[in-house]
C-alpha positions, 0 to 999 in steps of 0.5 A: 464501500468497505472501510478500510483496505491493506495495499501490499505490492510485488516488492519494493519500490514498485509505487505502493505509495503512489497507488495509495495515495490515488485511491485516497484521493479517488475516495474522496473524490467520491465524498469520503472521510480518508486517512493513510497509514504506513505502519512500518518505515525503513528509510527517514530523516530526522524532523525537529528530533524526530525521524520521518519516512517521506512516504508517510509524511505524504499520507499524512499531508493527503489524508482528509483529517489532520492526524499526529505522525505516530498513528500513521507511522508507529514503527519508522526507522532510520536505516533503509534496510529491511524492518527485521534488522532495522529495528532490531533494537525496537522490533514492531509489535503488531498489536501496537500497530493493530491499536493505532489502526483502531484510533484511524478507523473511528476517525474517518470512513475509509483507511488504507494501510500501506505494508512495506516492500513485498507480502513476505518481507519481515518485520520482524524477527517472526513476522512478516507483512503477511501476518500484519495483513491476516491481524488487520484482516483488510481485503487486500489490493496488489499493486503490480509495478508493470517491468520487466518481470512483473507478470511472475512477481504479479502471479507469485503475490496473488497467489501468496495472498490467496493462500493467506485467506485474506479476500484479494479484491483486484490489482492496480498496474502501476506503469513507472517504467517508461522504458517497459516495452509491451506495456499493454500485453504484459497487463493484458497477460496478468488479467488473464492469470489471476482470479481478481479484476484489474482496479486501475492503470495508473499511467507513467507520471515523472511527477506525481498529481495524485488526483489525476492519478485517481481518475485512472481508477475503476469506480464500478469496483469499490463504489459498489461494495 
């Protein structure tokens, strides 16, 4: 079991944030002490004069310790736009998020850091979420939403992943389209393109129960590393 891993996906709105939360609850089905962290938000309402991101309020509510929002969400914005312009006025340092991962990382046994929108999306005016993921040094989950396209933007990540000299430890499919004809095919034809195993099905749920979710999710992978 590692202690930590960065969950990047082939864009945005693909359910990182639903995969993240069913390997949390997956973890702790197994016993573990789990925090999530979403470092960069784009996209939140203001909260008793703070501004939230729904995403990481959901990691919060679902990590088994009680956290103070700003670890798990340092850089949140109010625009849903990318963290580039968002934050023009309050760029991300990465070293502040680097900090805050620390403080996560000596509370609990496993943290799993959510990035924003896709690998290559910038978060600020130099750095994208990949030079986030190299500073974190995380091995590196994909979650692949499986739509119309999913195969290309799957091979495009892995490859840009790989690339990095990041580990990628395996992909989650991440069925939100109950639309997407051939669901099984498309997934079949991801396995057979990319070096990685396939960490979980997570099957289309109008309304999320995360548990249930972390059943779909392949214990032989994590369980013995």
């Amino acid at each position: 079991m590692r202690s930590g891993y960065f969950i990047t996906g082939t864009d945005t709105e693909v359910g990182k944030t639903w995969a993240t939360l069913a390997l949390m609850h997956f973890f702790q089905q197994h016993g573990l002490t789990v925090l999530g962290m979403k470092p960069v938000a784009a996209g939140a309402q203001w909260q008793e004069g703070h501004l939230k991101n729904a995403d990481a309020l959901l990691l919060q509510a679902h990590s088994s310790l009680p956290v103070a929002y700003p670890l798990i969400n340092p850089y949140v914005y109010e625009q849903p736009i990318s963290p580039h312009l968002a934050g023009i006025n309050n760029p991300v340092d990465v070293q502040k998020i680097v900090a805050c991962y620390q403080q996560l990382k000596a509370q609990a046994e496993c943290v799993l850091v959510e990035g924003a929108g896709g690998w290559w999306s910038p978060i600020n005016q130099q750095q994208a979420i990949a030079d986030l993921a190299q500073v974190l040094a995380l091995p590196v989950i994909i979650v692949v939403a499986i739509r119309l396209g999913c195969i290309n933007q799957a091979l495009l990540t892995y490859h840009a992943v790989k690339s990095s000299g990041l580990e990628c430890v395996g992909w989650i499919a991440q069925c939100n389209d109950v639309t997407m004809q051939a669901v099984q095919e498309n997934i079949q034809s991801i396995q057979e393109r990319v070096d990685t195993p396939l960490l979980g099905c997570l099957p289309f749920q109008a309304v999320a129960n995360f548990a249930e979710l972390a059943r779909n999710v392949e214990a032989r992978y994590f369980m013995s590393t």
